[in-house]
N, C-alpha and C positions, 0 to 999 in steps of 0.2 A: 504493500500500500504506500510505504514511503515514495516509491519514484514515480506516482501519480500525477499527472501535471494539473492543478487545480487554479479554473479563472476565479480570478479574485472576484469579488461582488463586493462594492463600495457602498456607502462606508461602513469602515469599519470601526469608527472611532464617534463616539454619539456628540453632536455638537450642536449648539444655540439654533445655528445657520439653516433652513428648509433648501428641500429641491427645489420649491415654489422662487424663494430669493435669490438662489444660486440662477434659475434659466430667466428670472426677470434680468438682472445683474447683463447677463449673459447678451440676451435680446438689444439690452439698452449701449451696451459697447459695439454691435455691429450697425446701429442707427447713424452715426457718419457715411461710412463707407459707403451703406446701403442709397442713403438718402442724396451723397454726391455720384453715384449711380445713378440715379434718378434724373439729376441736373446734367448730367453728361451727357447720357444717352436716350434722353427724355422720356416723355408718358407712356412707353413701350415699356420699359423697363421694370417702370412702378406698376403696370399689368403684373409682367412676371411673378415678380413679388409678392404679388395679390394672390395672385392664383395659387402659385405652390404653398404660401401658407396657410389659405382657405384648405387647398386638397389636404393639406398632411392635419390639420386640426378633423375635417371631415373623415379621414381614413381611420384616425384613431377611434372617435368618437363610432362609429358604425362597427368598428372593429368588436371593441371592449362592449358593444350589444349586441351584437352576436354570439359573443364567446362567451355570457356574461361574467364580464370582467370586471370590477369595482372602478368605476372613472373617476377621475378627479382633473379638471380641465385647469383649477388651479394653478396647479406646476407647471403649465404654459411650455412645457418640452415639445408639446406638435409644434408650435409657433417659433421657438429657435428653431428646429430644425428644418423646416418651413424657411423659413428667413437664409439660414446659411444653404440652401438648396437653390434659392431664387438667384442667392450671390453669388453662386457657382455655374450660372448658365449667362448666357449672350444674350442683351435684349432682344433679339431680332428671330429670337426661337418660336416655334410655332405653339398655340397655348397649350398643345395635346400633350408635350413634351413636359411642362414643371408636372404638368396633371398626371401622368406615368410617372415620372421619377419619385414626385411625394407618394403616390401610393406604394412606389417599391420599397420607398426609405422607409416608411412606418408599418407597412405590413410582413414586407417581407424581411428584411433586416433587424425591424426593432421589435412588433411584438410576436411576429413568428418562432422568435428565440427566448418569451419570456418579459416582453415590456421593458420599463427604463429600467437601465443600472444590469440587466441582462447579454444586451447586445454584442456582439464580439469585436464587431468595425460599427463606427461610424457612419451613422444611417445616410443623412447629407452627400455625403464623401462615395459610399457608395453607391447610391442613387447616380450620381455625377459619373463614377464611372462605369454605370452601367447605361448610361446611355452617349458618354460618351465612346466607349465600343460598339454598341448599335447602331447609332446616328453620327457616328466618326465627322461626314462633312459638313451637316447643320451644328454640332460641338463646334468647330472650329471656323464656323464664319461669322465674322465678331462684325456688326452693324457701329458705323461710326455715326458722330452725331454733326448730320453738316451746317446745322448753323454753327456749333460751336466749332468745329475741325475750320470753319472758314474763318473764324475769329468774331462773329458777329453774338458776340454774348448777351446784349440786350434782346437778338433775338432767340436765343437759348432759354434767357430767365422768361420768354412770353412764351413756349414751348412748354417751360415747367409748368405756371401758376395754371393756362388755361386750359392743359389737355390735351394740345397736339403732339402727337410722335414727332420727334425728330430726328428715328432712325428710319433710312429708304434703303434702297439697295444699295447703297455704296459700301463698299467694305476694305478694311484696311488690313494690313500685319501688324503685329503686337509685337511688342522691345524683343519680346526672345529669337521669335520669328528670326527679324533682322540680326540679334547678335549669334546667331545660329550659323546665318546665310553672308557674316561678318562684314555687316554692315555697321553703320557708328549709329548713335543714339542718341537722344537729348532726358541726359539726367534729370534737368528741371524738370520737363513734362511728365516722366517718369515719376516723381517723389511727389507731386502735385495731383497724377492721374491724367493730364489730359492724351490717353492713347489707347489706344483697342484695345481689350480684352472680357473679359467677361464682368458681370456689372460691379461686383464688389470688390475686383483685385485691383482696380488702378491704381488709386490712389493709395499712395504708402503712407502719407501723413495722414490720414484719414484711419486707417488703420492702427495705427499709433497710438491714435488718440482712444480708440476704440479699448488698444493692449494697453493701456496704462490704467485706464477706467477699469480694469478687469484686474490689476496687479495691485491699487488703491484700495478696492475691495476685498482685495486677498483671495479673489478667486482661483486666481491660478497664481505658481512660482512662475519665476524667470531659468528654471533649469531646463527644462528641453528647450523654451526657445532659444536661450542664449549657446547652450550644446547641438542645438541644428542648426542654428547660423554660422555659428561659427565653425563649424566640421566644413558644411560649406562651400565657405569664403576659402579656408586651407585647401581642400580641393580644385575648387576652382584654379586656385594657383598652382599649385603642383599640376594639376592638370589640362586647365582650360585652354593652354597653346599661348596666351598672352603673359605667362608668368604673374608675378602680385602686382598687376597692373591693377590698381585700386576702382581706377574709372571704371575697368571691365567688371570687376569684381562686385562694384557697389551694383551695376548696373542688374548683373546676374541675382543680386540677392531681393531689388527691388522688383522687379520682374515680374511678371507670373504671379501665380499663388504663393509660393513663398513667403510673404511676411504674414497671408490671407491664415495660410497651413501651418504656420509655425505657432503664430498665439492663438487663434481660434477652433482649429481643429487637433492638432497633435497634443495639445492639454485635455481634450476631454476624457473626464475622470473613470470614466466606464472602460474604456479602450487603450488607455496610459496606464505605465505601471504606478505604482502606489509608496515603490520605495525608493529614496532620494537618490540612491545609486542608478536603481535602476530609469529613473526617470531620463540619468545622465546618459548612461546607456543608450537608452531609447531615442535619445537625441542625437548621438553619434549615428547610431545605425542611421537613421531619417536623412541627416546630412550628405550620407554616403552614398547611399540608393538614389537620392535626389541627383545629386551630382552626375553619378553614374549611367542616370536615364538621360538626362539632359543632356551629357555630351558626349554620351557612346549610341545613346537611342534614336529611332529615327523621330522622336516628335521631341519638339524644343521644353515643353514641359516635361514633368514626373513626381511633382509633389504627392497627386492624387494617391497614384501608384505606391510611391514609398509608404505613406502612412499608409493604406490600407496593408500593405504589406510587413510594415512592423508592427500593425493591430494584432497581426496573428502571433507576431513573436512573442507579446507581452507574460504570457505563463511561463514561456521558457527565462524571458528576461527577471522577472520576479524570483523565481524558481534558484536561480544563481545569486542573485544582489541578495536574497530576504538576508537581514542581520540575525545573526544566534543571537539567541534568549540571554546567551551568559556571558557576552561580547566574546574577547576574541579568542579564540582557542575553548567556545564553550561547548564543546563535544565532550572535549578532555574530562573539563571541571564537571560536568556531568553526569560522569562513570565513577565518581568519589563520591 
């Protein structure tokens, strides 16, 4: 029975704090991002949003009546993950697409295994890549926003307040794309957002602000993000063909999902290990596979990919990091 590998179920330590304030908390830090999403790539977008978090609050809720399951809509987890689902798609997706991915993420992911705090990956995260390997070329055509791409922001902000889309067929490449196909970049635009990609990754300052609101409340530590950025950055350099070119490097980290995957989805508690080692761990792995996919793989991202792929490791990763009871050498002291 000892070499059993057993998923943790969180938490395990009784605290003041509810699930309920933990995914409000949660909800309220992705509200930048989300919401310069919106301004970007206008009333398209904040559909999306709508949609996948209507579907995933609706999937739950019909789910747990079916099965019957005791609901509590309280804890607002359809509605994060709902949210981080919407910011993981392009506005210019068609609406059948958040409407399939949120039922994947809550039915199939999250309470086909058991409901919250059961899950094994990240419902969002899966969802995302499960239609990004079905709908591979709708995933990847990122709708710009042409009043704003033309610089005409006054008519951007009349696109936001009154309702018009301001994504049409025009589409562009995202920073990776280009630093992939080794082209150069504009950092500002970058750490600002103004550039393709899916609606909640642009902007990194945005994001930030989001991961500091969530570090303030003590939601999450700074150890796997600051262990998956910075694994990385170190790769990247050793690796990336430009040496510690800082420009490439920043460029690489603001990029993509990456700063999106670092403090908002590789923290979640369900799917992250639980011990401070291993959480380091986990961040090193993340770093690596990220790295790995990006510039060995053929698509310019692999955030996705990696965390779901260290979601699974996390029994094994606990499994080695757990601390003895008796610190060190407490096997020994044990046997006396």
């Amino acid at each position: 029975m000892k070499e059993m590998y057993n998923v943790s179920a969180s938490p395990h330590i009784r605290s003041g704090v509810t699930t309920a304030e933990i995914m409000r908390d949660f909800t309220i830090a992705l509200i930048p991002a989300s919401a310069f999403g919106v301004y970007w790539f206008g009333f398209a977008a904040f559909v999306v949003l709508l949609t996948s978090v209507a579907t995933c609050v609706v999937s739950e809720f019909l789910y747990h009546k079916i099965v019957k399951r005791p609901y509590r809509p309280y804890e607002c987890s359809a509605v994060a993950t709902g949210l981080l689902l919407g910011m993981n798609l392009p506005a210019n997706v068609p609406l059948w697409m958040p409407i399939l991915g949120g039922i994947f993420a809550i039915v199939v992911v999250k309470e086909m295994y058991g409901g919250l705090g059961q899950n094994f990956m990240n419902p969002a995260l899966a969802a995302r890549c499960f239609l990004l390997i079905s709908f591979a070329t709708r995933m990847t055509t990122y709708g710009v926003d042409t009043f704003a791409a033309s610089g005409a922001t006054n008519e951007g902000l009349y696109n936001f307040y009154y309702g018009a889309s301001a994504v049409d067929g025009i589409t562009g490449a995202t920073p990776l794309t280009a630093l992939k196909a080794g082209e150069s970049v504009n950092l500002f635009d970058m750490f600002f957002g103004y550039t393709g990609g899916v609606i909640g990754e642009t902007s990194a300052i945005m994001i930030l602000i989001g991961a500091c609101y969530l570090v303030y409340r003590k939601v999450i530590s700074l150890r796997i993000p600051v262990a998956y950025i910075g694994t990385f950055a170190v790769f990247m350099g050793l690796f990336g063909g430009k040496g510690f070119d800082m420009e490439y490097i920043a460029a690489s980290i603001i990029g993509g999902g990456l700063m999106m995957g670092a403090f908002f989805m590789a923290t979640d508690y369900v799917t992250s290990p639980i011990t401070p080692m291993g959480q380091i761990v986990f961040g090193i792995c993340l770093g690596l596979l990220t790295g790995i996919f990006r510039k060995f793989g053929g698509s310019a991202e692999g955030v996705s990919y990696a965390i779901i792929f260290c979601n699974l490791l996390v029994p094994l990763i606990e499994k080695v990091t757990m601390p003895k009871a008796f610190g060190r050498g407490g096997r020994a002291y044990a046997r006396k």
